[in-house]
FITORDREN-333338 format. One record per residue (C-alpha): x, y, z. Coordinates in pm, whole numbers, plus 50000, padded with zeros to 5 digits. Example, Ala and Ser with C-alpha at 12.3 -4.5 7.8 and 13.67 -1.06 7.14 Angstrom:
2
512304955050780 513674989450714 
This chain:
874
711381374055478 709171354655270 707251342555587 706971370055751 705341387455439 702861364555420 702061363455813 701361401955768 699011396055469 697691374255608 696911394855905 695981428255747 694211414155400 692511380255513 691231379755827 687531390755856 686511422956007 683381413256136 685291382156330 687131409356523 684691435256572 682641411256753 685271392456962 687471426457033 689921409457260 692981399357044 693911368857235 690391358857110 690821365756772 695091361156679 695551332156863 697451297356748 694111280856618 692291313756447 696351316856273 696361276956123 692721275456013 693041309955838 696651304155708 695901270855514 695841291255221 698321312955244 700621288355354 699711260755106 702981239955096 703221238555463 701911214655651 699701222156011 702771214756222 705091242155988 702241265156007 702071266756380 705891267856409 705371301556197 702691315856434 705651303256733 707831327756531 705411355556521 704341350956913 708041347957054 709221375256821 707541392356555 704761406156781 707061426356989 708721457256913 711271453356699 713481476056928 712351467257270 711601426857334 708951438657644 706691457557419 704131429957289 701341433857038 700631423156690 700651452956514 704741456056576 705121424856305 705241454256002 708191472656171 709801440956163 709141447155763 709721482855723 712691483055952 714371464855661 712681484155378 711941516755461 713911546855506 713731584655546 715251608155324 713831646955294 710961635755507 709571612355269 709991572555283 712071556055036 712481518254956 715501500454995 716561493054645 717351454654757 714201452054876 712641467954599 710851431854448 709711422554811 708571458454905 706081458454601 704991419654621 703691431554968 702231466854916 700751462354600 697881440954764 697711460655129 698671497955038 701521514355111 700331535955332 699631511855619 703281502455620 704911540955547 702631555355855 703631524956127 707281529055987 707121567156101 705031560756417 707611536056520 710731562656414 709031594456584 707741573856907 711491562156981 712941602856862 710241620856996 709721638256688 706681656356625 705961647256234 704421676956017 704651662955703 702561636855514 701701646655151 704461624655033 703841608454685 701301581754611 704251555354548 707191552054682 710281558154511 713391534454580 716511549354726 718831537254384 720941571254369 721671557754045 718851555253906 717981589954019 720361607253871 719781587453513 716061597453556 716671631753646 717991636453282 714321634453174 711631608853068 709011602752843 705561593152937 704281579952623 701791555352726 699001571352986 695281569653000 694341601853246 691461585353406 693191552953516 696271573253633 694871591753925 694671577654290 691431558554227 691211541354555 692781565854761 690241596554671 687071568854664 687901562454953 688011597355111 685191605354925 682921579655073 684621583355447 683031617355456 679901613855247 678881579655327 675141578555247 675951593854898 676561564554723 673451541754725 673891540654360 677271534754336 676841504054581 674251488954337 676281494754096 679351477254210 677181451754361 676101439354000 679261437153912 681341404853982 683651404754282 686991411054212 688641402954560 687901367954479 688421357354845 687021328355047 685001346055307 686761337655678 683781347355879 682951335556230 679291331056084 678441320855683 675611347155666 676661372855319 678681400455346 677291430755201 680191460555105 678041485955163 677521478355513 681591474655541 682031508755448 679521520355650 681181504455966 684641517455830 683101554155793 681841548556173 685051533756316 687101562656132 684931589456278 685321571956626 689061572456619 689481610656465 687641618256799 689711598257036 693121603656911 692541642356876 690411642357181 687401657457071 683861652357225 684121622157423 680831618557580 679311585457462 675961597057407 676291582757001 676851549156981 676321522456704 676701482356757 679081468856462 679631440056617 676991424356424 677801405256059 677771427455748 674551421455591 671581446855616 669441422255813 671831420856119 673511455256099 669941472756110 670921496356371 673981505656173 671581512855887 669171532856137 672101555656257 673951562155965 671651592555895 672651609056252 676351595556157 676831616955822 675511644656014 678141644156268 680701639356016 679351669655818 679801689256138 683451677856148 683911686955772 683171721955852 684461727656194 687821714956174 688261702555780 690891723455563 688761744355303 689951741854970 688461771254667 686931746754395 685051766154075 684321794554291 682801777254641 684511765654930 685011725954972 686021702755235 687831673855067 688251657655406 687901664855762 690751645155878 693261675855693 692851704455955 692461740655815 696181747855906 698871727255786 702821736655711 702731746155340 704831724555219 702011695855245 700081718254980 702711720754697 702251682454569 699831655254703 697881670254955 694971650254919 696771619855142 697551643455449 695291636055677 694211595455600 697881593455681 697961617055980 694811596856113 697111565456061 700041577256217 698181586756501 696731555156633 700051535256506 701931558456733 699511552357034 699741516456977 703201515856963 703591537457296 701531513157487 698661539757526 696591523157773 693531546757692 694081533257302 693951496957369 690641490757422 690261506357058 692981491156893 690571464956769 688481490456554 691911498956394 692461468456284 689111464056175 689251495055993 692531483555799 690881452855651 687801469355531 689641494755390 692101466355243 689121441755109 687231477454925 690991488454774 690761447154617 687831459854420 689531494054259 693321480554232 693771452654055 695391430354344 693141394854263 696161380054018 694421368353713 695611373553380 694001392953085 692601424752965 689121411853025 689801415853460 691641447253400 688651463953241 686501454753532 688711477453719 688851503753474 685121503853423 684451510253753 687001534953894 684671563953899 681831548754028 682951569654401 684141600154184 681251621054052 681341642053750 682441679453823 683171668854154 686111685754356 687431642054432 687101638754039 688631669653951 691671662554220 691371628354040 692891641753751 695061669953867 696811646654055 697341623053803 699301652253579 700781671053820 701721649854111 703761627153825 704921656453656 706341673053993 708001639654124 709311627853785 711201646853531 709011642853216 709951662552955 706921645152733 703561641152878 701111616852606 697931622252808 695181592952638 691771600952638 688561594152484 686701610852141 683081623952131 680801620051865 680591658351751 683331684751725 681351711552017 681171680552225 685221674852198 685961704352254 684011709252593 685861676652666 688891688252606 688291725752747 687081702753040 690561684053082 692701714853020 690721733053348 690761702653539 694791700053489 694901735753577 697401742453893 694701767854052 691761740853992 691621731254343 693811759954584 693701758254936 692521784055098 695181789455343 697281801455028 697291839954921 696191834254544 697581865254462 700401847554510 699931826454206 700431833853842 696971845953688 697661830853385 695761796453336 698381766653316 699481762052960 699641725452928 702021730452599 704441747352765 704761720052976 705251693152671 701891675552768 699161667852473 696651645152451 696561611452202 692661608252134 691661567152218 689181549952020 687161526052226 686821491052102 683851479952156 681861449652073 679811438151804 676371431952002 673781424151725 672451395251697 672811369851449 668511366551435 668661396951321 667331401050933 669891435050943 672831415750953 672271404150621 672711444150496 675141452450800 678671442950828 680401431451100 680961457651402 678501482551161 677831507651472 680941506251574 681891520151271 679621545351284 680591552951594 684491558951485 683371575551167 681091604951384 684501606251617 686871609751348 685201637551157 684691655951511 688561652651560 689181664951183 686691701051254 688401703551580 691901709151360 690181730751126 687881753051392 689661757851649 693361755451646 694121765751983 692441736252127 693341707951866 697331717151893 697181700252149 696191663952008 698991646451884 698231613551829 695101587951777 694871552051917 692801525952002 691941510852318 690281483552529 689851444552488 691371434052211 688641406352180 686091433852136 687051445251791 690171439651562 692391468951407 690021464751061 687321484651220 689551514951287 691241517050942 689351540350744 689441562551069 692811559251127 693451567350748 691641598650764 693351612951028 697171599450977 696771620150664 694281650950730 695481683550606 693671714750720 692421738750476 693181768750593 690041785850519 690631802350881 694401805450856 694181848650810 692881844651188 695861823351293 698981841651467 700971810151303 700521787951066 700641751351184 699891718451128 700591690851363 700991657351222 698441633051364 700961601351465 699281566251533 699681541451809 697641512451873 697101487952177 697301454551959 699411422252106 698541428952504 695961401552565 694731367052313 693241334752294 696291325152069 699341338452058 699211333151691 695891357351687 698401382151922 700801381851611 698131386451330 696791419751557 700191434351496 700581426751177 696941438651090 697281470551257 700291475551058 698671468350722 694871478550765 696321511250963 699131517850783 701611521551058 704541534050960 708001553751095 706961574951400 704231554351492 703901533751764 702701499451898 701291496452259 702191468952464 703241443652168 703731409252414 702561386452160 705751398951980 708031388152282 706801367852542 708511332052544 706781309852308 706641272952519 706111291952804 703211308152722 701311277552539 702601256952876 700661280553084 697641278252910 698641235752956 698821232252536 694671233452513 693141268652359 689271279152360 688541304252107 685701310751845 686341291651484 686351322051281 689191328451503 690841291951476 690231296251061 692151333051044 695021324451243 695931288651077 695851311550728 697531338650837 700081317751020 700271297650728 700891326550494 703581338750759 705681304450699 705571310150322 706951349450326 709561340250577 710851309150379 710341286150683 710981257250583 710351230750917 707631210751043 706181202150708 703521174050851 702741199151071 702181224450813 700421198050601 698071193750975 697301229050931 696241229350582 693711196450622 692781218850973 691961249550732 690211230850490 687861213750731 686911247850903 686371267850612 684201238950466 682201238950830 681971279250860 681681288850483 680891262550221 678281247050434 676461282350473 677071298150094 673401304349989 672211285349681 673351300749381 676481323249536 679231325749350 681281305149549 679061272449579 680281251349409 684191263449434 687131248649630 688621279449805 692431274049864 694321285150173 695601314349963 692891326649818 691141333350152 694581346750276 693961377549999 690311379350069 691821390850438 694091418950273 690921436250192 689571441050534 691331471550613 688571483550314 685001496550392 682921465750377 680501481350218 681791481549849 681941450249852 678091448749896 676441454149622 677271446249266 680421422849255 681171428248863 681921460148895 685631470448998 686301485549281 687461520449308 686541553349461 684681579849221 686671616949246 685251642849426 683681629049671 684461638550019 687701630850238 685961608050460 685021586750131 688401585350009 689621564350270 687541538950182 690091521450026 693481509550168 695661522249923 699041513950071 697611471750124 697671450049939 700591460349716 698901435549408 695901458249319 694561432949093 693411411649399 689991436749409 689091425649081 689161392849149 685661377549200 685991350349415 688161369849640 685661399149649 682941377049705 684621356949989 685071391150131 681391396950099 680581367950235 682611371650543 680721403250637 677471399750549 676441361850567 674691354250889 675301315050890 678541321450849 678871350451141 676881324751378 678891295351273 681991313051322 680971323451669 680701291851789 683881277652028 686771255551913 688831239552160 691901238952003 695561216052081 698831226552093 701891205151932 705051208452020 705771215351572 703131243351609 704851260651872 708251259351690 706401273551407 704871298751610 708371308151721 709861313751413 707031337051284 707511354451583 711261360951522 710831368851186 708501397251273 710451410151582 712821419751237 710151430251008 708701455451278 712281474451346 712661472550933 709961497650947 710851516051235 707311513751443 708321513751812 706761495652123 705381512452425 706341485352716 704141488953040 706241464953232 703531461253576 700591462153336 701731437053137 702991415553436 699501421453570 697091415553243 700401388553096 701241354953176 704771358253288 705321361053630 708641380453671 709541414753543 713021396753410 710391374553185 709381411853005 710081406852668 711361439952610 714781427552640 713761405452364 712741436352171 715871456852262 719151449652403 722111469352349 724391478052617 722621447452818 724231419552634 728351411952652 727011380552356 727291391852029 725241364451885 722621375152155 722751414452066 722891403051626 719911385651655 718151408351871 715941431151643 717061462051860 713151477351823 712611510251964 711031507352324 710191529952580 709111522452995 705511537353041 702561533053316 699341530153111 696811530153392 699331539853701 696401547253978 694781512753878 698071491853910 699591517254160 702651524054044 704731554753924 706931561453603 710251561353874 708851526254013 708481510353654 711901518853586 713401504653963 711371473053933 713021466953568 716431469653679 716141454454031 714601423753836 717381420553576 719811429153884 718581395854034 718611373053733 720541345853712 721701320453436 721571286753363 724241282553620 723171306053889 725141330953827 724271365653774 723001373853462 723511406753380 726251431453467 724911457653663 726891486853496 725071475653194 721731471653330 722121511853386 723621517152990 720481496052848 717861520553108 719711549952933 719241544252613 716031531052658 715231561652843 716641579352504 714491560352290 711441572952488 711941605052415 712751600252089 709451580652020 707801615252188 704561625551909 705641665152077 708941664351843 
C-alpha cells in the first residue's frame, strides 16, 4: 500500500494547479512523462524504470473503479485506499484499526475529508443512497471496539491550548471561500512570513506563485461547481480565465473580476446559505450549507456540512461517469490542490522538527479568523464542544493566555466563557425556546482554564547602556509580574469568574526564556491566599489551589540543556506533588539516537555550552556516577576555558572577581540563585540578602525559599557577585551570545544517559507528573515512530511481562493529551489509537511482536487512570 499512498500524494498534494488549469485535458496533464518527472521525489529510491512500472500499475489498475474494471479515471485511485480503510458505522466513517498508522501517514498531509467524501460518493453511487448527513467529526475515530469501550469510562484532557484546538484550516478556509476580497491584510501578512509548505514548485512555467491569487482561483472554481452540481444559473454570461500562472501580473483579469465574483457569492450567501443567530444578527457561515438540513447535522460539527456536501457531489458525478461533469472535472482537481498547498501553511504537514516551526503555525492560525467574528467564535466552540460531545472527558484543562490588568482578564475570560456557550452560534432553523435559558456553566461540565505565560524573548540589545542596570529578560519580567498580580485580584474580586482558573503554566519556545524568569510569578501564585475582605458577599467560602505545570523538556539545542529545563523548573518553580510537567522528552527520548540524529555536532550559544557542562557536571557528582572520568576531566578543562572566554576576560577592572579562579562548583551555586529576583543582587554586595517584613506579597517572593537548601550560599560574595555579573555585565551577555559548535563523544552520551536515568527516579520521588502529547511531540521531536514515545520509558506497568524492565522503570505519572489538536489535526480518541496501534506493531530484536496486546489495553487503562488523577478539578 505503500505505493499507492504515495501515487495519491503525489497526485492530490504535488502536482501544480496552474499546470492543469491550463492544459484541462487529463491525458495532457497525468500522463507517463508528467508522472516520472514529478515523482522523482517522491519516489527517491526508485529508479526511472521502477517509477514508470508504478504509473503501469496506476494506468492498468488503480485508475479504474475499484468495483467495475470499465470505469476509467484517475480520481478512482483513493477508493482503491479507502476501500481498505474506511468504513461506515452510524453514518459516520471510521478507520480500520489495522490501518490506523497508514490512514494518518496519508491524511495528515491531504485532509481527511477528500478521502471520507470519495469513500461515500463511491458507497452511495453503487446503493443509490441519497446521503443526508455530513457533520461528522473533524477526525476520524478508528473502529477498535476496544478501545471504545476503555475510553468511554472517561478521560482527561489535561494538556489543551483553546486557540490551537479548533479547526484552524477548515473554518479559514470557509471563511475566505465566501469572503474572498476580505483578506488583503491577512495575505500580506502570511506573505512575510516564511513558507511553510517547503515544496519545489512543479510549474509548467518558473514565473512566482503568489497564494493570494490561488485562493482567489479556488474561491472562483468553488463557486463554479456549487452552480453546476446544484444546477443553478447556468448561463455563461460571468466568466474568468484561470488558466493563466498565479502571479498578479498574468492573472490580471482574475484580479479585475474578483470584485463582481464576491458579489455573486454574497448573493448565494443570502439566497440559499443556512442562517445561523450570532450576538443578536443573522449570519451566513457558508453558502454551500442550505437553510434546511436534517437536524441531526446541527447537534455537533455543523460547520463541515456543506464543504463536504460540495465534495461529495462532484466525487459522485465523477464516479457515475457524468458526461455533463467531465469537462469540469479538471477544476476539481485543481481546486483540491490549492486547497491542499493553503492547508500546508495552517497544519503543520512540512516534517521538520522543533518548537521553532510549530510556532510559525501557531502564530498564524488566526490570521483568516477575525476577532468577534461568528468563524472565530465557531473556532472555539468547536474546539470545546465538538471534543467534549465525541469524547468522554470528564476533565477539561482549557490553556489560555494572561492580560496585563485584572478588568482586562476578566473581559478575557467573560469573553471565552460566552464564546464556549452552547447558544453562541444557534441555527436558525432550531426553536430556541427549545433550549435551556440558562447560559452553559462551564463548571458543571469539569472544564477550567490553566492561565499560560508566554515566553518570550529577551530583545534588547547588548549596545544598549540599560543593560548595564537591567537584567536579563527585564520586560519580560515585568510583563509576568503585571500578569500575575491581575490573576491574584481576579481571585480576590471576583470569585465567580476566577473559580474557574485552576492552574498556571508557561508556554512557547523554550529557547525564548528559561523557567528562572517565571519563578517569582509562579511563587506568588502556587501560594496566594485570598483575604477574604469580600467573603460576607460569597454564598461559599472557597479557595482553589493554584496547581503548576510547565512546558520545559519539548524542544533543545542539547539534550543536556532539555534536562537542566526540568530540573530548573523544578527548583526555581518549586514544583512539587500535584504539579505537572508538559511534554518532558528530554527526560525520555533515546539518548544515541537523538545525538545520532543531530550526526554528534551541536550549535548553540556559549552561555548555553558553559551552563550545561556545570550543571551536567554537578548531576554526575549527586548521582555518584562514577564512569568516563577523562571524559569528565574533558569537561572540566571545557568549563574552564569558556568561563575564562565569557567571564574572566570581561570582569571590569577592579570587580570582585578579577583576579579569582572560579571553580566548576562555585559557579554551579551561583546558578541556584537564579530562581531569585536579580535585582538584589544589584546593588550593594556586602550586605546579606534577605527580604525586609511588611512589605507586600509580590515582594516576598523575591526570594526562593525552598532552593537552595544551604542558605549560607547568599552570603557568599563571590557567589553573589558571579550572580551579578551574569545578569548585568554586557561583555559577558554579548560574549555569551555568540555560537559554539559543539562535538559529541560517545563518553558524553553515556554520561548523558545516566543523568537522564537518574532523574527519570528523582522526578517520580517527588511525585510531579508528565503530560505526553504523543503527535505533537512526534511532530516538534526527533523520533519518528509513536513506539519511539518515551512515555513507555516514563511508565510501564501492565506493558512489561520483564521484571527487570518494569524495576527500573521509574513508573512516573503520565497522561495522553492533544496540546494544539486543530494545528496537528488530531483528536483525544486518535492520540490514544495511534499509541496502541504503534506498540501493537512493534517488534523485538528478533521480529517478533513486542508487546502483548491484552497488555497494551491494561497499560492505556491505567494510564487513562493516571490522567484523571493528575486532573487540577480534584
Amino acid at each position: 500500500m505503500d505505493n499507492l499512498r504515495k501515487s495519491i500524494r503525489l497526485l492530490f498534494t504535488d502536482y501544480c494547479s496552474d499546470f492543469i488549469l491550463s492544459k484541462k485535458d487529463s491525458e495532457k496533464y497525468i500522463n507517463v512523462n508528467n508522472f516520472i518527472e514529478k515523482g522523482f521525489r517522491t519516489f527517491s529510491s526508485y529508479s526511472i524504470d521502477e517509477i514508470k512500472n508504478i504509473y503501469q500499475k496506476l494506468d492498468s489498475d488503480w485508475f479504474y473503479d475499484v468495483h467495475q474494471e470499465k470505469n476509467k479515471n484517475y480520481f478512482h485511485i483513493l477508493n482503491h485506499f479507502t476501500s481498505k480503510v474506511l468504513v461506515e458505522q452510524d453514518l459516520e466513517p471510521f478507520v480500520v484499526y489495522e490501518h490506523l498508522l497508514k490512514w494518518r501517514d496519508l491524511s495528515y498531509y491531504i485532509g481527511e475529508d477528500i478521502f471520507t467524501t470519495s469513500f461515500y460518493a463511491c458507497l452511495d453511487n453503487r446503493s443509490q443512497r441519497k446521503r443526508g448527513f455530513f457533520a461528522w467529526r473533524p477526525t476520524a475515530f478508528s473502529d477498535n471496539k476496544r478501545l471504545h469501550q476503555l475510553l468511554k469510562k472517561g478521560l482527561a484532557e489535561n494538556h489543551f491550548h483553546l486557540k490551537g484546538s479548533g479547526p484552524v484550516f477548515d473554518l479559514s478556509w470557509i471563511n475566505i471561500m465566501n469572503q474572498p476580497t476580505s483578506f488583503e491584510k491577512a495575505f500580506e501578512d502570511l506573505k512575510k512570513e516564511i513558507s511553510l509548505l517547503t515544496k519545489t514548485s512543479n510549474a509548467s512555467e518558473s514565473s512566482k506563485k503568489e497564494l493570494k491569487i490561488l485562493i482567489y482561483k479556488a474561491a472562483y472554481i468553488r463557486y463554479e461547481l456549487f452552480r453546476l452540481v446544484n444546477k443553478i444559473d447556468e448561463s455563461k454570461e460571468f466568466i474568468i480565465d484561470i488558466s493563466k500562472e498565479s502571479n498578479s501580473s498574468a492573472s490580471f483579469d482574475l484580479l479585475m473580476n474578483m470584485h463582481e465574483l464576491s458579489k455573486n457569492i454574497e448573493v448565494l450567501r443570502y439566497d440559499l446559505g443556512h442562517q445561523f443567530e450570532y450576538k443578536g444578527s443573522v449570519e451566513i457561515i457558508d453558502y454551500t450549507i442550505p437553510k434546511n438540513i436534517h437536524i441531526q447535522n446541527l447537534e455537533k460539527s455543523y460547520v463541515f456540512y456543506g464543504e463536504r456536501k460540495l465534495l461529495y457531489d462532484c466525487f459522485k458525478l465523477i464516479y457515475s461517469g457524468d458526461k455533463k461533469f467531465q469537462s469540469s472535472i479538471y477544476l476539481f482537481h485543481a481546486y483540491l490542490l490549492i486547497k491542499a498547498q493553503f492547508r500546508a501553511e495552517l497544519i503543520q504537514v512540512n516534517d521538520k522538527v522543533g518548537f521553532g516551526n510549530f510556532s510559525m503555525y501557531q502564530d498564524r492560525k488566526e490570521f483568516f479568523l477575525p476577532d468577534d467574528s461568528i468563524y472565530h467564535t465557531a473556532f472555539m466552540n468547536l474546539a470545546v464542544h465538538d471534543t467534549k460531545s465525541h469524547s468522554q472527558i470528564k476533565s477539561f484543562e482549557l490553556r489560555v493566555a494572561p492580560k496585563d490588568s485584572v478588568l482586562k482578564l476578566k473581559s478575557s475570560l467573560e469573553g471565552y466563557n460566552k464564546a464556549l456557550d452552547k447558544q453562541a452560534i444557534l441555527s436558525k432553523q432550531l426553536n430556541r425556546s427549545l433550549f435551556d435559558d440558562n447560559r452553559f456553566d462551564l463548571k458543571k461540565n469539569n472544564i477550567f482554564y490553566t492561565i499560560h505565560y508566554i515566553k518570550t524573548r529577551d530583545n534588547r540589545k547588548y549596545s544598549d547602556s540599560s543593560q548595564e542596570v537591567l537584567c536579563r529578560h527585564h520586560d519580560l519580567r515585568i510583563e509576568i509580574k503585571k500578569q500575575s498580580i491581575a490573576i491574584s485580584q481576579l481571585r480576590e474580586g471576583y470569585s465567580e469568574i476566577s473559580d474557574l482558573i485552576r492552574g498556571i503554566d508557561a508556554a512557547s519556545s523554550e529557547f525564548n526564556a528559561s523557567p528562572e524568569v517565571f519563578a517569582q510569578g509562579f511563587r506568588y501564585l502556587k501560594n496566594h491566599k485570598i483575604k477574604g475582605y469580600f467573603n460576607h458577599l460569597k454564598d461559599k467560602l472557597e479557595e482553589p489551589k493554584i496547581y503548576a505545570t510547565y512546558h520545559a523538556g519539548e524542544d533543545f539545542y542539547d539534550l543536556v540543556d532539555g534536562l537542566r529545563a526540568i530540573d530548573e523548573s523544578i527548583r526555581f518553580l518549586n514544583l512539587t506533588q500535584g504539579d505537572r510537567i508538559g511534554h518532558a522528552l528530554a527526560l525520555g527520548i533515546d539518548v544515541k539516537e537523538y545525538y545520532d540524529f543531530k550526526q554528534f555536532k551541536l550549535m548553540l550559544p556559549k552561555q548555553m555550552v558553559l551552563d550545561n557542562i556545570v550543571w551536567l557536571l554537578a548531576k554526575i557528582r549527586k548521582f555518584g556516577i562514577g564512569i568516563h572520568r577523562n571524559e569528565v576531566n574533558r569537561l572540566e578543562k571545557l568549563y574552564e576555558n569558556l568561563f575564562y572566554e565569557l567571564y574572566t576576560a570581561n570582569f571590569d577592572k577592579g570587580s570582585l572577581l578579577e583576579q579569582k579562579y572560579i571553580h566548576h562548583t562555585t559557579y554551579f551555586d551561583a546558578w541556584k540563585l537564579r530562581g531569585d529576583d536579580p535585582y538584589l543582587y544589584l546593588s550593594d554586595l556586602n550586605e546579606d540578602i534577605y527580604i525586609k517584613p511588611n512589605l507586600t506579597y509580590w515582594e516576598r517572593c523575591r526570594i526562593n525559599e525552598e532552593y537552595p537548601k544551604n542558605k549560607n550560599i547568599r552570603n557568599n560574595i563571590d557567589i553573589k557577585c558571579l550572580y551579578q555579573q551574569y545578569h548585568f555585565n554586557i561583555k559577558i551577555k554579548k560574549a555569551g551570545a555568540q555560537i559554539k559548535q559543539f562535538e559529541i563523544s560517545h563518553a558524553y552520551m553515556e554520561l548523558v544517559e545516566e543523568v537522564q536515568f537518574k532523574m527519570m527516579h528523582e522526578l517520580k520521588n517527588k511525585n510531579i507528573a508528565i503530560e505526553t502529547n504523543p503527535t505533537s511531540n512526534y511532530l516538534i521531536g526527533t523520533f519518528r515512530r509513536y513506539a519511539k514515545h518515551p512515555i513507555t520509558k516514563f511508565f510501564n506497568l501492565g506493558l512489561e511481562l520483564d521484571h527487570k524492565k518494569i524495576r527500573n522503570c521509574p513508573q512516573i505519572s503520565v497522561s495522553i493529551n492533544t496540546d494544539d489538536q486543530g494545528i496537528f489535526s488530531t483528536s483525544l480518541e486518535n492520540e490514544f489509537a495511534l499509541m496502541a496501534i504503534a506498540l501493537e506493531k512493534e517488534k523485538d530484536e528478533n521480529g517478533d511482536l513486542k508487546y502483548n496486546s491484552s497488555m497494551i489495553y491494561e497499560w492505556l487503562e491505567r494510564v487513562r487512570l493516571m490522567g484523571i488523577g493528575q486532573s487540577f478539578n480534584t
